[in-house]
N, C-alpha and C positions, 0 to 999 in steps of 0.2 A: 513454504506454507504461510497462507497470509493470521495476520493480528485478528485476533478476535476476543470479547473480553465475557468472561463468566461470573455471573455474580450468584450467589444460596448463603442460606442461612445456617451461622454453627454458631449454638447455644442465644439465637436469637438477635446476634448481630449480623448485616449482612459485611460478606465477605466476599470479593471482587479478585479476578486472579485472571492476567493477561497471556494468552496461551498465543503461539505454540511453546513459550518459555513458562509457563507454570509459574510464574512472579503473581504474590499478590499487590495489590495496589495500597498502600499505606495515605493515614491523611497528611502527611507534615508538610508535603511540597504543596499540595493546593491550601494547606491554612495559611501558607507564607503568601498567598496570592489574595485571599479571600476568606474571612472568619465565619462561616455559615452556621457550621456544624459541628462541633468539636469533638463529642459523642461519637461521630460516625456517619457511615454513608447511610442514603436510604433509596426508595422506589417507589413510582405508582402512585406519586399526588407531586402537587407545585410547592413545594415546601424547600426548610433549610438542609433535612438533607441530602434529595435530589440535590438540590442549588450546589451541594459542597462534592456529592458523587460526578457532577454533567463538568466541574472545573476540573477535578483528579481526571475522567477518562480524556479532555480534549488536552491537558499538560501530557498526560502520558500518550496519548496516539501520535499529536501534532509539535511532541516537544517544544510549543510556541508560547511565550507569555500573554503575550499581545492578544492572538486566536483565544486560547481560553476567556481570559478578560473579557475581554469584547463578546461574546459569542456563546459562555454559560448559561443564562437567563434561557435564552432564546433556544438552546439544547434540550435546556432541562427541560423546559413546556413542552418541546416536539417529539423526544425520544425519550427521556429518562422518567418522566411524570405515567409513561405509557407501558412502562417496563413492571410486569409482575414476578414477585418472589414470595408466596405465601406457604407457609408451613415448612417441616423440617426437608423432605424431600425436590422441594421445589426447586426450581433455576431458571435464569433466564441467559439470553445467548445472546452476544450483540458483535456481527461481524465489522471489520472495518470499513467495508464496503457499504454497510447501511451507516454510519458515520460518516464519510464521505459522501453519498448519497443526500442526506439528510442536512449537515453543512452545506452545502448547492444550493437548497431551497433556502436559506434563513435570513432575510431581509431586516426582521420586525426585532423590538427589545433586547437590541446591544443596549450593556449596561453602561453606566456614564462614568468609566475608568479610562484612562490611558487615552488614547484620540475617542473618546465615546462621549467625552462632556469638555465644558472648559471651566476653569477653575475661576471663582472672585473672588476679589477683592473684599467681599461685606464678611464673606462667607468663613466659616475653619475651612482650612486649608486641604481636609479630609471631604469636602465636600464639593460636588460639579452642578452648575447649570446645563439641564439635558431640552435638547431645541425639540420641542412638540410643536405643530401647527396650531394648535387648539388651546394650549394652555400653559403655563407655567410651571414646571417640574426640575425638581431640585433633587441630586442624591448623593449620598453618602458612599463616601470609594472601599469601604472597609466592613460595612456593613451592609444587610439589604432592608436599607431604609431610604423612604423620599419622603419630598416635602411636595404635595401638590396644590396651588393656588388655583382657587374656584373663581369665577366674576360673575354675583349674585346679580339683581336688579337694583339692591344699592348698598352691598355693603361684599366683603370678601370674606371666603370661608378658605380658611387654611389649614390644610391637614397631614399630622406627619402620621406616616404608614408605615408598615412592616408587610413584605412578602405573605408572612403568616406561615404553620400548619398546613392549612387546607382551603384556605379563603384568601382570595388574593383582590384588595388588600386586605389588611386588617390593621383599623384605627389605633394608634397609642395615641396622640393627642390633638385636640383639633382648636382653632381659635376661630372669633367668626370680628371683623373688623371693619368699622364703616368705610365707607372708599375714601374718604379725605385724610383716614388716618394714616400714621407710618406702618404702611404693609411691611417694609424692608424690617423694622426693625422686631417685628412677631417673627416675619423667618428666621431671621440671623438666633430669636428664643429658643423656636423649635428645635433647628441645628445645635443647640449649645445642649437642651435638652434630651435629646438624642447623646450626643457625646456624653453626655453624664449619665443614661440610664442603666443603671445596676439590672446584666442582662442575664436570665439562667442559660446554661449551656445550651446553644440552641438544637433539635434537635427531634424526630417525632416524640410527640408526648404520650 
């Protein structure tokens, strides 16, 4: 009998249970990999707790550190943001075959962990430079946060973001700096900034 994974709601939280074994899926292994959502899993938007559900089902199908890592973001957007569970009767059904499937097609937004970024020198140590053709993007290996550098007509907008909720991104703090100034040394703020911000359980609100 092949892997298939069931997710419904009891008492408002969703609840995930990998059949043909009738195991549910608990958070501890994926928060060891990635702190999203500590609250729980979720469905049905781009948020932290798809982001923390798309890491547990790709550790639990693909027992691969690497493959989740790498490969959550880009999960979550294409299948788990897509997955509905509303009300107390509801459920949704996700064969390992459309997981397979669906890993096949996924090019775009590996996150910047493990071979997905490379680590600096300016930077904490928690944090990667992610090579975009277009621009400058910087992110956090623990968190789902970046740092994106704009290049205005004369001066830099630099913005640190969060996944978000429901909005992707959503600003926490931005700085805007002439071009002659120390762009480096506003990132290396943001990054410090981020590391220090006092963050609620993330989590649908």
């Amino acid at each position: 009998m092949t892997t298939a994974y069931v997710g419904r709601r009891r008492r408002g939280e969703l609840v995930v249970t990998r059949r043909p074994e009738d195991a549910e899926l608990t958070l501890d292994r994926s928060l060891d990999l990635v702190n999203h959502s500590p609250s729980g899993f979720d469905v049905g938007y781009r948020g932290s707790g798809p982001a923390q559900l798309a890491c547990a089902l790709l550790l639990d199908y693909y027992y691969d550190e690497q493959v989740a890592r790498e490969q959550y973001i880009a999960f979550r957007n294409q299948v788990v943001s897509q997955l509905e569970c509303d009300g107390a009767a509801a459920c949704w059904h996700l064969p390992g075959e459309e997981i397979d499937a669906a890993m096949a097609t996924l090019t775009d937004d590996i996150v910047a962990l493990a071979d997905g970024g490379r680590p600096s020198p300016s930077l904490p140590e928690n944090w990667r430079t992610v090579s975009r053709p277009d621009r400058r993007v910087f992110q956090r290996a623990d968190r789902d946060h970046y740092i994106v550098l704009g290049d205005g007509s004369d001066e830099w907008l630099v913005v640190l973001c969060s996944q978000g909720d429901r909005a992707y991104p959503a600003p926490l703090a931005h700085r805007t700096v002439a071009e002659e100034a120390d762009v480096e040394r506003v990132i290396r703020e943001l990054a410090e900034e981020s590391n220090n911000l006092i963050e609620p359980p993330e989590g649908r609100r």
